[in-house]
C-alpha positions as CSV (number, residue, x, y, z in Angstrom):
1,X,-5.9,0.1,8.0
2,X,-4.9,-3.7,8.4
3,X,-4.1,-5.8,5.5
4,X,-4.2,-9.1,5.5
5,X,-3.0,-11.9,2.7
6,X,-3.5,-15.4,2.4
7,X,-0.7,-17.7,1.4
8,X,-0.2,-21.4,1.3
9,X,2.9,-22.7,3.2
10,X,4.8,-26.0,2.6
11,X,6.4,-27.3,5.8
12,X,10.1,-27.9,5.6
13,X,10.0,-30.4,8.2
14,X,7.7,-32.6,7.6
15,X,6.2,-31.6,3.9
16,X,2.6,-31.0,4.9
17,X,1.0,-27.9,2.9
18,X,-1.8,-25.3,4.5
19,X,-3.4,-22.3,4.5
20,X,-2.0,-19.1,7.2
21,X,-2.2,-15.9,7.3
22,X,0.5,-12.6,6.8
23,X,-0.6,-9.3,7.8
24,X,1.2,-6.8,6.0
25,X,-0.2,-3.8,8.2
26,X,-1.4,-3.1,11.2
27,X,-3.0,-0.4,12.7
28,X,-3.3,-0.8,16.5
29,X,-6.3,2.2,17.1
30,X,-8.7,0.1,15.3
31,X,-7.4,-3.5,16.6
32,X,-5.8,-2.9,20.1
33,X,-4.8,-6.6,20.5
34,X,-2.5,-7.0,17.1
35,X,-0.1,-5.0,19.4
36,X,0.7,-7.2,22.0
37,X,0.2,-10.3,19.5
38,X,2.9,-8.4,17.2
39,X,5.2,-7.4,19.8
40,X,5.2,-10.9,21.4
41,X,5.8,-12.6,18.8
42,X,2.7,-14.3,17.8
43,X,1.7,-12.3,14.5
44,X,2.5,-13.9,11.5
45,X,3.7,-17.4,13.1
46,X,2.6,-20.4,10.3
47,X,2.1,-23.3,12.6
48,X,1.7,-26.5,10.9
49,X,-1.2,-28.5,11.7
50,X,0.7,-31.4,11.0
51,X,4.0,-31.7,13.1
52,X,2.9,-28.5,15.2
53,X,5.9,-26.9,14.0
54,X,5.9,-23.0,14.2
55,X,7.5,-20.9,11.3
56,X,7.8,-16.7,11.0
57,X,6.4,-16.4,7.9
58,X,6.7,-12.2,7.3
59,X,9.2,-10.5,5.7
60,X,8.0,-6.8,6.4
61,X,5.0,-5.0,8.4
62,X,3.8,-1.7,8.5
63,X,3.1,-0.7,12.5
64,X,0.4,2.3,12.6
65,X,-1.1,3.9,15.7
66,X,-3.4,6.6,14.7
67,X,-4.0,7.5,18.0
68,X,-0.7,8.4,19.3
69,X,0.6,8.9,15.5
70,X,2.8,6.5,14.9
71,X,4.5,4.9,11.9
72,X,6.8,2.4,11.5
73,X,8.3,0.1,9.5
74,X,9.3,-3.3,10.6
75,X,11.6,-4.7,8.5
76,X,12.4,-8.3,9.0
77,X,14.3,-9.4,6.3
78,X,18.2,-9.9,5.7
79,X,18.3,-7.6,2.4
80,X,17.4,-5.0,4.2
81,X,19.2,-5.4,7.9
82,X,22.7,-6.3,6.3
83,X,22.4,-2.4,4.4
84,X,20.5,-0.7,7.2
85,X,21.7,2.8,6.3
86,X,20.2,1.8,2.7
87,X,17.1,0.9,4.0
88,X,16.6,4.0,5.9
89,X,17.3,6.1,3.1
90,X,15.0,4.4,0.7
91,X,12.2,4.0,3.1
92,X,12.2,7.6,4.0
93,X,12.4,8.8,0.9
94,X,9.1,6.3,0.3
95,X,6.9,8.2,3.1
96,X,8.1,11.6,2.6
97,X,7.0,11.6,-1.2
98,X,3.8,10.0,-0.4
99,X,3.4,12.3,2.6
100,X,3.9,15.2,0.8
101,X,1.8,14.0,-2.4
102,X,-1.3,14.3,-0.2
103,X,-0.9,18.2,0.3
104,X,-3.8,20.6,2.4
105,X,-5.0,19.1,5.0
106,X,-3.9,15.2,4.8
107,X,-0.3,16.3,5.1
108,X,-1.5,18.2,8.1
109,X,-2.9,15.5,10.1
110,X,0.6,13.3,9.8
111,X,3.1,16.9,11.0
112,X,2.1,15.5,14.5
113,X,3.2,11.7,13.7
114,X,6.7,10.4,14.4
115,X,8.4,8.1,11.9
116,X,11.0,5.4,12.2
117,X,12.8,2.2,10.6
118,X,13.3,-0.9,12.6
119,X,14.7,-4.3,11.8
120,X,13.2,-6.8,14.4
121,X,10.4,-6.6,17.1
122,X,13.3,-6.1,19.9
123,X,14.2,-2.7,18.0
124,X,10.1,-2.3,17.6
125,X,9.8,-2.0,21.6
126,X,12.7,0.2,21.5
127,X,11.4,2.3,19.4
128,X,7.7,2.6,20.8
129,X,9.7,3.0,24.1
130,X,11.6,6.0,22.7
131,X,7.9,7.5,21.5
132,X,6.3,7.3,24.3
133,X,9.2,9.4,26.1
134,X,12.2,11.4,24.9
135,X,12.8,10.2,21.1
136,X,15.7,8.6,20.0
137,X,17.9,10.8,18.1
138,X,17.0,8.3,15.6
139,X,13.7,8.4,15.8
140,X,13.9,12.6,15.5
141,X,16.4,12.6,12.3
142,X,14.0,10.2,10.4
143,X,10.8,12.0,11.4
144,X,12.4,14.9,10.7
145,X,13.6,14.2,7.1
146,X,10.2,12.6,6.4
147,X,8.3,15.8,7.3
148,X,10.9,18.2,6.3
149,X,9.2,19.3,2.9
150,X,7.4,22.8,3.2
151,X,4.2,23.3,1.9
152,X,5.4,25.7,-0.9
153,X,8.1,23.6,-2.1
154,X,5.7,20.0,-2.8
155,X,4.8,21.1,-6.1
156,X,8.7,21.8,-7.3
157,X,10.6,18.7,-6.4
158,X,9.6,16.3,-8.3
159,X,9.7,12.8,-6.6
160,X,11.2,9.6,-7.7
161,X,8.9,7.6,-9.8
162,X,8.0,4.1,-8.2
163,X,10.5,2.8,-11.1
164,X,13.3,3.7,-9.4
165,X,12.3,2.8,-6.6
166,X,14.2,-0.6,-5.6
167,X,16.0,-0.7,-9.3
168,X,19.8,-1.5,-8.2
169,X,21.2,-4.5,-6.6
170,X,18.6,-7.0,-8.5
171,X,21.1,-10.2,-7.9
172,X,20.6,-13.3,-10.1
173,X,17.6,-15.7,-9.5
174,X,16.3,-19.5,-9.9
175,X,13.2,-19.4,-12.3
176,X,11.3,-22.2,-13.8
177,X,9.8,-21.9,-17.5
178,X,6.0,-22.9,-16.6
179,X,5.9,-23.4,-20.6
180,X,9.0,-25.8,-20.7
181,X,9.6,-26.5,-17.8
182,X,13.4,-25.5,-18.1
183,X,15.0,-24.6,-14.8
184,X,17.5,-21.6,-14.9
185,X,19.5,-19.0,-13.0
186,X,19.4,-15.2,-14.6
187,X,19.3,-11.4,-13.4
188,X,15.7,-10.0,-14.0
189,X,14.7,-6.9,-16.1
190,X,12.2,-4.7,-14.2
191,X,8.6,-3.7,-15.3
192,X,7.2,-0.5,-14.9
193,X,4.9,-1.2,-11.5
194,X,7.9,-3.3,-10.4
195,X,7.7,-6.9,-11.3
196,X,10.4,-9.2,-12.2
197,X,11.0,-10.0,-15.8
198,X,12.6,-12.7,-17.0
199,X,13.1,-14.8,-20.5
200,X,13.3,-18.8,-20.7
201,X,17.3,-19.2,-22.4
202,X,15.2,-22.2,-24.1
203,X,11.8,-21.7,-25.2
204,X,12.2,-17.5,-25.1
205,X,9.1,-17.6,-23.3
206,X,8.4,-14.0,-21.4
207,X,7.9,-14.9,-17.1
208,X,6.9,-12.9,-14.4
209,X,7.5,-13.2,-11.4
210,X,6.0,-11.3,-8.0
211,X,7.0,-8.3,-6.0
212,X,10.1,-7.9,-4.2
213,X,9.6,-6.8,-0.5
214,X,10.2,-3.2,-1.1
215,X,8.8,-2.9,-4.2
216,X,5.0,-4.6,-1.9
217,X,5.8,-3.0,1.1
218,X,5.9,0.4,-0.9
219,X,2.1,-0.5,-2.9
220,X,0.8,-1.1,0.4
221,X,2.4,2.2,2.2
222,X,0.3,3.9,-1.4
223,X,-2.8,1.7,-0.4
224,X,-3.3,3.2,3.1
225,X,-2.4,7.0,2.0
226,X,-4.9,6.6,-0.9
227,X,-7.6,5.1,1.4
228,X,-7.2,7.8,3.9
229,X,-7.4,10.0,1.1
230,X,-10.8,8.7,0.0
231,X,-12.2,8.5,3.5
232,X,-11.8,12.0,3.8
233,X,-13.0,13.4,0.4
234,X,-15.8,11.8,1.7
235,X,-16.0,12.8,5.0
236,X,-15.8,16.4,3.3
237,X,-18.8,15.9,1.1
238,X,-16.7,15.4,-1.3
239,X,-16.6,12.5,-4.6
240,X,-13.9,10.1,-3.9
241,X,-12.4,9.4,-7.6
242,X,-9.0,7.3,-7.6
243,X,-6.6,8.7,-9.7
244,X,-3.8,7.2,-12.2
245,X,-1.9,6.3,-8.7
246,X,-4.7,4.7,-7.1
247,X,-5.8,2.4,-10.0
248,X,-1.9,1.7,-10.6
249,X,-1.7,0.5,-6.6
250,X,-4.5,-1.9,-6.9
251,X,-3.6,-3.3,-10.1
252,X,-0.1,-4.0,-8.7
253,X,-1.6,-5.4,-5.5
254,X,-3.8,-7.8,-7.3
255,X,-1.1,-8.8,-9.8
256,X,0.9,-9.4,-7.0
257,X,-1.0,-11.7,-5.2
258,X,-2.5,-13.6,-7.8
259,X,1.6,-14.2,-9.2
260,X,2.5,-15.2,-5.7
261,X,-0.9,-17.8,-5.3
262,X,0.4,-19.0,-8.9
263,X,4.4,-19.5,-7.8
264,X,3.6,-21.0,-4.4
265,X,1.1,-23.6,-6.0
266,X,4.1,-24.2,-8.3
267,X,6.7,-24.9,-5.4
268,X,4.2,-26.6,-3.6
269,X,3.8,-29.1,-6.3
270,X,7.5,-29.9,-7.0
């Protein structure tokens, strides 16, 4: 599945706002050519229609070749490539448990995919290199510890909840009251699906604020299990019926984006 998100963009050059486009995912069996745009370097670039000034404009993508069964994770932001080892470990620990969640015959179809982590589209060809070939020792330890729950065992560990996911490390942030206007600097509280909570020191007005990257790159990782999911209840002859998960995933989605639209207007404005 490829998702795509709209978002408005303020040049920092020259100040002009517009429309682009981010894809969050890709999957490169059902559009062959986001491959080469993604690997070269042309996915996700904001040009300005303005000055003609190009910007990268993503801060994570989901790389998925069904054909070859592939999955990675491309990474492009600096909270995750200063702790890479971090990283890893969380975003394993993110596909295994929705790996294994799927169970019977799901699961099955993803035993033959290998998995890895990357942290710019250099390490991306790297990677796809290693795939294609011998894998990386890399490549094998991630794949491995993403697959590495047995069928007997799923039901007994109990995974993480998505509340813990992401939890530690929230650093102070710049908010703006959009009751009072009051500008301020304080460390979040966390919701239950993920957002960020925070309370005007003046008016004590309750603000949310979007997804971090993880925390959206994780809803969308839940989006594209849950829609395989569905495809092939169907397929089976089965009734496709989303469950707590599913209805959590989109509401998160939708919350998200509609917070983000709402900040970015916001920026754009000041």
């Amino acid at each position: 599945m490829t998702l795509i998100n709209g978002k408005e963009f303020k040049c920092p050059r020259c100040g002009d706002t517009f429309s682009t486009v981010i894809h969050d995912s890709i999957n490169v069996s059902m559009l062959p050519h986001l491959k080469e745009e993604f690997l070269s370097g042309k996915l996700n670039q904001a040009v300005c229609p303005q000055c003609n000034t190009a910007y990268s404009v993503a801060n994570a993508v989901l790389y998925h070749d069904m054909n070859n069964g592939v999955m990675i994770h491309v990474l492009l932001t600096e909270e995750y490539s200063n702790d890479r080892e971090r990283a890893i470990k969380e975003f394993t620990g993110i596909m295994r448990e929705n790996i294994s969640s799927l169970g019977g015959t799901m699961r099955k179809n993803f035993e033959r995919y290998k998995f890895d982590i990357v942290f710019s589209i250099d390490e991306l060809r790297e990677s796809l290199d290693s795939m294609a070939g011998v894998c990386s020792e890399k490549v094998k330890a991630i794949t491995e510890n993403v697959l590495r729950l047995e069928p007997d065992n799923i039901t007994r560990e109990r995974p993480h909840t998505i509340d813990s996911r992401f939890k530690l490390g929230i650093k102070k942030q710049e908010a703006i009251c959009d009751k009072c206007g009051t500008s301020f600097e304080s460390s979040p509280k966390q919701s239950f699906l993920g957002f960020l909570l925070f309370t005007c020191p003046k008016c004590a007005k309750k603000i949310t604020h979007p997804l971090r990257t993880g925390y959206r790159i994780l809803y969308w990782f839940l989006a594209i299990f849950l829609a395989l999911a569905l495809i092939s209840a169907i397929g089976q002859g089965g009734i496709a019926i989303p469950g707590f998960l599913g209805i959590a995933t989109l509401i998160a989605l939708f919350k998200d984006r509609s917070l983000r639209k709402k900040l970015k207007s916001r920026e754009v404005n000041n």
